[in-house]
C-alpha positions as CSV (number, residue, x, y, z in Angstrom):
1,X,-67.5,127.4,117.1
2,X,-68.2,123.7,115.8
3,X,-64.7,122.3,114.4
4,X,-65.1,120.9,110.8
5,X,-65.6,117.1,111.1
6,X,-65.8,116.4,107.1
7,X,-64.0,116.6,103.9
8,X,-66.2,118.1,101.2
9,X,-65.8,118.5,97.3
10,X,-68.0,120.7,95.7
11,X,-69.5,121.5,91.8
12,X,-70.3,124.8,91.6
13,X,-72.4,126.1,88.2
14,X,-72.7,130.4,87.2
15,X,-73.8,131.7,84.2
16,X,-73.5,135.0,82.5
17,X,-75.5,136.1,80.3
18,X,-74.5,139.4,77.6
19,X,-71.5,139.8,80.2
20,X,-68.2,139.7,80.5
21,X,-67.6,137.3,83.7
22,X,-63.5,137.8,84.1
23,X,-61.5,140.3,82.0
24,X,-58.2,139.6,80.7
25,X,-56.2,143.0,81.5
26,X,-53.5,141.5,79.2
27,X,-55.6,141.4,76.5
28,X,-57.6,144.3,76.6
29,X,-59.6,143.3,79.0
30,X,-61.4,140.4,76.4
31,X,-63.5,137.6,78.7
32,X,-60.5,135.2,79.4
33,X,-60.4,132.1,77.2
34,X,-58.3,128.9,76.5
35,X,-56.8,129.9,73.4
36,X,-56.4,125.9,72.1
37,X,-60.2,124.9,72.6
38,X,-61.9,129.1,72.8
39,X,-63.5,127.4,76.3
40,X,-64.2,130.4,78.4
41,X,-62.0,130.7,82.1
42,X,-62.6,132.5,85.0
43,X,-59.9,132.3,87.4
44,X,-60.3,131.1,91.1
45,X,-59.0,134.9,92.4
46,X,-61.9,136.2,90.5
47,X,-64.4,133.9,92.8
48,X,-62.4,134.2,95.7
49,X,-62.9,138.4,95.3
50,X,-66.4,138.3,95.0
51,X,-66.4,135.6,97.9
52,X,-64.6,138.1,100.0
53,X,-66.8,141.0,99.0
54,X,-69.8,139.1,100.4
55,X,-68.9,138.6,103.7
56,X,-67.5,142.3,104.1
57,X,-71.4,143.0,103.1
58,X,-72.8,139.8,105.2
59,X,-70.7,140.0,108.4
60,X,-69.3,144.0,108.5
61,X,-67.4,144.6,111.7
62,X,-68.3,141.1,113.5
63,X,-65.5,139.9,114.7
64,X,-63.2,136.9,113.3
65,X,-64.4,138.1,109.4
66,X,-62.0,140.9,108.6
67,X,-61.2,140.3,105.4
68,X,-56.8,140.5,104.8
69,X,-56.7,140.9,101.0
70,X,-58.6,144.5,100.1
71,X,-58.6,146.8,97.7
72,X,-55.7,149.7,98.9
73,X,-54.8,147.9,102.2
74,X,-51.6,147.8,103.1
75,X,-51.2,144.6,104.3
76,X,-47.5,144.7,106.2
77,X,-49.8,147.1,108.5
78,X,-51.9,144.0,109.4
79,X,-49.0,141.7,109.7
80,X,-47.9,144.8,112.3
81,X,-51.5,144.5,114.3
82,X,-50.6,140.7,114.9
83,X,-47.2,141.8,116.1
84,X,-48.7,144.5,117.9
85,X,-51.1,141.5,119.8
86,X,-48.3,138.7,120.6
87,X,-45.4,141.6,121.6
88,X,-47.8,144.8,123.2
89,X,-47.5,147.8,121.7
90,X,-44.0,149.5,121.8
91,X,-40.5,149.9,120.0
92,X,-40.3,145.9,119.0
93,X,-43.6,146.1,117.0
94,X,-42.6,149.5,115.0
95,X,-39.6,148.3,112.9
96,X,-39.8,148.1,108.9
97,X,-38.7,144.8,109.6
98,X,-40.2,142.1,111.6
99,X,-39.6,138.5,112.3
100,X,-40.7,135.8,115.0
101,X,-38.0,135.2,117.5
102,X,-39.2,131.9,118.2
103,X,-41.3,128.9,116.8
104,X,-44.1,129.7,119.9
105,X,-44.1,133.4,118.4
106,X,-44.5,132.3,114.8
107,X,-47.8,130.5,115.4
108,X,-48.8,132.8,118.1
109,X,-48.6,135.5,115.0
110,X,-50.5,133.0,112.6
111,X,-53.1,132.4,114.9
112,X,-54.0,135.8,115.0
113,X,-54.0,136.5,111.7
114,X,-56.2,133.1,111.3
115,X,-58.4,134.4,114.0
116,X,-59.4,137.7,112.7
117,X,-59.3,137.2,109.0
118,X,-61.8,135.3,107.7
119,X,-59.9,134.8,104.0
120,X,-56.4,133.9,105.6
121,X,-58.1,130.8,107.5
122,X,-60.5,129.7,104.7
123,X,-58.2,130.1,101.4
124,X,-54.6,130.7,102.9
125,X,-52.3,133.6,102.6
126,X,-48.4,134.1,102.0
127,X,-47.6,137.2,105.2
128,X,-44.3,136.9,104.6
129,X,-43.6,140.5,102.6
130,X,-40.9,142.1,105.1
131,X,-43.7,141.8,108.2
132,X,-43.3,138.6,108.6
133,X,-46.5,137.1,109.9
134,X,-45.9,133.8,108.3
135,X,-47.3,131.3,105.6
136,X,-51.2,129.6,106.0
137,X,-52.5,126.7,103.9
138,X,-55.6,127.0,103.5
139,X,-58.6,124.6,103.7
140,X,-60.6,125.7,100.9
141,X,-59.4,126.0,97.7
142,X,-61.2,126.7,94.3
143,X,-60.1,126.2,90.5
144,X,-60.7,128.0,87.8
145,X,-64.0,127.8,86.1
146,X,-64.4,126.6,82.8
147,X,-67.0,126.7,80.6
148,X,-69.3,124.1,79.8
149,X,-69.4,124.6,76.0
150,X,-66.7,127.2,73.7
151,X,-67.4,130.8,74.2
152,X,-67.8,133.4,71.4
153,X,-66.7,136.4,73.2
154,X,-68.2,139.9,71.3
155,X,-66.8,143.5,71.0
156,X,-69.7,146.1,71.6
157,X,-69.1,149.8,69.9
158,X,-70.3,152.4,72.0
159,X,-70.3,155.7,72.1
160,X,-70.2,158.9,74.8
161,X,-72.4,162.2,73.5
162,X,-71.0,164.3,76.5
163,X,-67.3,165.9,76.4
164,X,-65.3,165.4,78.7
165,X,-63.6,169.4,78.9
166,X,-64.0,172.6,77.6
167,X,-61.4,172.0,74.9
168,X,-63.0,168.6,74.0
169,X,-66.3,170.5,73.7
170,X,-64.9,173.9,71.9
171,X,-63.4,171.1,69.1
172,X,-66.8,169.6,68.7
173,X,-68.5,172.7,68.2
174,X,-66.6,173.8,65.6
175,X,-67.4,171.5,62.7
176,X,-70.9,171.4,61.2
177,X,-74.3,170.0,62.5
178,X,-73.5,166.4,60.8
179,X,-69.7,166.6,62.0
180,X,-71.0,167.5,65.7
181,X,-73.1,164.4,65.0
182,X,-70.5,162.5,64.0
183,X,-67.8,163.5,66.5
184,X,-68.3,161.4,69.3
185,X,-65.8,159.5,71.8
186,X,-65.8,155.8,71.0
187,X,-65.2,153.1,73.4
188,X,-65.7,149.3,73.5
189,X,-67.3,146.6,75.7
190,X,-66.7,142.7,75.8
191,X,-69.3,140.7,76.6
192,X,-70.3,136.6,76.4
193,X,-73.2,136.3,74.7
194,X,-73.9,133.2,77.4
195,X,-71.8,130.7,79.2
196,X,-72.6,128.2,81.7
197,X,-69.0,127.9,83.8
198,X,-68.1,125.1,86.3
199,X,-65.7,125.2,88.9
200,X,-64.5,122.6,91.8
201,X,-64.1,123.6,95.2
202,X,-62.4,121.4,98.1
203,X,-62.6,121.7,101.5
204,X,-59.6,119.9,103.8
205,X,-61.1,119.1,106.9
206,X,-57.1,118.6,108.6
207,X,-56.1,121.9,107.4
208,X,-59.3,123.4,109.1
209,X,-57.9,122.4,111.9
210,X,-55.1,124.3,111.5
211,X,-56.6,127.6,110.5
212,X,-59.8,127.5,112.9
213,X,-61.8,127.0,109.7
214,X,-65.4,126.2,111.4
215,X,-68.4,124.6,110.8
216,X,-69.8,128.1,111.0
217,X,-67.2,129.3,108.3
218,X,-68.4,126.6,105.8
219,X,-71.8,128.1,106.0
220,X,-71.5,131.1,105.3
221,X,-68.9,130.0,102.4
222,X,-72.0,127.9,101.2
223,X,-73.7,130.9,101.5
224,X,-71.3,132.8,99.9
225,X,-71.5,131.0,96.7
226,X,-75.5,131.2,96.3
227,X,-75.4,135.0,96.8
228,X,-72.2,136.6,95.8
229,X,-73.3,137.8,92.4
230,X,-76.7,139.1,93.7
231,X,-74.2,141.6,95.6
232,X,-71.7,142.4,92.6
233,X,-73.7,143.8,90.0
234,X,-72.2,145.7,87.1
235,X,-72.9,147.1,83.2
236,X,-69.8,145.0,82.4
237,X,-70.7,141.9,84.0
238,X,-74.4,141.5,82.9
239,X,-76.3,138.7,84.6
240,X,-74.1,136.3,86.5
241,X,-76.4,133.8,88.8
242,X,-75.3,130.9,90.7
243,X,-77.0,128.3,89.2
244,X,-75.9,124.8,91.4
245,X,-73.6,124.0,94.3
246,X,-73.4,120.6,94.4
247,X,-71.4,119.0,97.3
248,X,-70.0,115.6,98.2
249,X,-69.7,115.4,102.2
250,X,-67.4,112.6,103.3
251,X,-68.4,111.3,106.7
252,X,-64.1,111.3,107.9
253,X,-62.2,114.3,107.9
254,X,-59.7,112.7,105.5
255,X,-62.6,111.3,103.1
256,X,-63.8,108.2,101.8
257,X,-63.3,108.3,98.4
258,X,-61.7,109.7,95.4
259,X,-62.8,113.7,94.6
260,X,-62.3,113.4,90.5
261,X,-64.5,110.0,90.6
262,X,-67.5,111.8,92.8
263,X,-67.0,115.1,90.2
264,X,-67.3,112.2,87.2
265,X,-71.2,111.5,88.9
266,X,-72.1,115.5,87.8
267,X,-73.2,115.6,84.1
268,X,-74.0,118.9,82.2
269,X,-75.9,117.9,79.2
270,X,-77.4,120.0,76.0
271,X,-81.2,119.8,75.8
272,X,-82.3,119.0,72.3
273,X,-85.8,118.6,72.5
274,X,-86.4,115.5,74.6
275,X,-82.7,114.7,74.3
276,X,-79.9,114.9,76.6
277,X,-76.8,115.3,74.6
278,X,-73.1,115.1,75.8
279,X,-71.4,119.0,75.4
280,X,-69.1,117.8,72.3
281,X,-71.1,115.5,70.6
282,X,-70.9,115.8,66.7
283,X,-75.2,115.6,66.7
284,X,-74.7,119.1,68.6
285,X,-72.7,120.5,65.0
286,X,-75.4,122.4,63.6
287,X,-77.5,122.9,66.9
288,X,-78.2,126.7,68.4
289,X,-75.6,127.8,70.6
290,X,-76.8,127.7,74.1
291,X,-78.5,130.9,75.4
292,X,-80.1,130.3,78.6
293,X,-79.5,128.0,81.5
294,X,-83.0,125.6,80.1
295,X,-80.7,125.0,77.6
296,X,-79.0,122.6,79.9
297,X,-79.9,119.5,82.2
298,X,-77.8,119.1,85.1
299,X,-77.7,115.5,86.6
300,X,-76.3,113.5,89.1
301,X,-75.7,110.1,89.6
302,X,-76.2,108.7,92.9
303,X,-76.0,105.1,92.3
304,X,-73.6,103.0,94.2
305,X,-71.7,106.1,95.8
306,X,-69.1,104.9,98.0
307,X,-70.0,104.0,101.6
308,X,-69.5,107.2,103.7
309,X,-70.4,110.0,101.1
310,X,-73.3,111.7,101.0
311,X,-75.1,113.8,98.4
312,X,-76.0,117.6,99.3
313,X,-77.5,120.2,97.1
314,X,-76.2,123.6,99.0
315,X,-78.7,125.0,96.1
């Protein structure tokens, strides 16, 4: 594999549309929100999930893009598989307990766990949980998404005509035709209405080095991002699309210029009929919320970019 040569940071843009993109399970499972400003958040282990969940579905068994962090794994049992590797299998990889005996064991146990797992080398991972397999920075690493304008998230009634036992049914049956009408099991859905969300990614070319983070691995995280919705569709989430990944490639691993000053050069703007109006601005009071992505005009400024970056749309 091609060893990553370049630092890159990257403006990714989703929408969702009559959705609800990232549940808060602390509040009922509402679309998460900054409380002070009603902006809309998804979190970065939300992304990272549905990151993972394409490359089970992209890659499968291929080797090198196991993925660690899985729904019901146990994951002292992997830590044990990279004991299992470095020691042979026997009595000194079967305790409850396990720790390197040296500094040459200790990476010998990260490297394996970096060369198998394609989300320990790419975003990191913490092994130390009584199998102790270590601690891994990792290379890429994304922030929450925010959205581009406040959110106004909506409670949906709905309701189930079917029973859900013979005691629930028996219940129903008893009352008359409008009560039997009446008597159904209520529930709720949240959804957004719409939100356009933007979220930063950076990619550490040094730590890649580290990890055995590829140039291979950073495609197939670029093509992660364009098609990891088209592969996690769900009633609660409505339409989510990846709408832009924007990236910055520096032509040194350790980069050539500031990250937040090439994120300042990518502008979201509100269409109002020929206009281009800054997200905020009080002209934008009385306008109709946004409700598709046309609603917006994505722009970026390439003037006078600092010598050694380069502009690539990933999509």
């Amino acid at each position: 594999m091609t060893s990553l040569a370049n630092r890159y940071d990257i403006v990714f843009l989703f929408d969702v549309t009559r959705g609800n993109p990232n549940g808060d399970p602390d509040a009922g499972n509402l679309p998460r929100i900054d409380p002070e400003t009603n902006f809309g958040l998804v979190t970065d282990v939300c992304l990272k999930r549905k990151i993972r969940n394409y490359t089970e579905l992209a890659k499968g068994d291929q080797p090198g893009y196991r993925i660690y962090v899985q729904e019901g794994a146990i994951l002292n049992e992997k830590h044990r598989e990279a004991y299992k590797a470095v020691r042979g299998d026997g009595d000194k990889s079967s305790k409850d307990k396990l720790n390197p005996q040296s500094d040459d064991e200790a990476r010998a146990l990260t490297k394996f766990m970096c060369d198998n797992f394609f989300d320990v080398r790419t975003f990191g991972a913490v092994m130390s949980t009584g199998i102790n397999a270590g601690q891994v920075r990792g290379p890429v690493q994304v922030t929450f998404a925010s959205s581009i304008e406040p959110i106004l998230p909506l409670e949906i009634s709905i309701t189930r005509m079917a029973a859900t036992s013979e005691k629930e049914k028996a219940e129903r049956d008893k009352g008359g035709d409008d009560e039997r009408t009446e008597n159904r099991t209520m529930g709720r859905k949240h959804i957004v209405p719409y939100g356009l969300y933007r979220a930063h990614i950076f990619v550490n070319a040094k730590l890649a080095e580290r990890t055995g983070f590829s140039q291979d691995d950073l495609d197939h995280l670029f093509a992660a991002l364009a098609s990891m919705f088209e592969h996690d569709r769900s009633a609660a989430r409505g339409e989510m699309v990846s709408r832009r990944g924007i990236a910055f490639k520096h032509a040194s691993a350790l980069g050539n210029a500031h990250a937040q000053a090439l994120f300042d050069r990518v502008k979201v703007w509100r269409r109002s009929g020929e206009d281009l109006i800054a997200p905020g601005d009080p002209r934008l009071d009385n306008a109709k919320p946004a409700r598709h992505y046309a609603d917006y005009e994505v722009t970026i400024d390439r003037d006078g970019l600092p010598d050694g970056v380069e502009v690539v749309e990933l999509f």
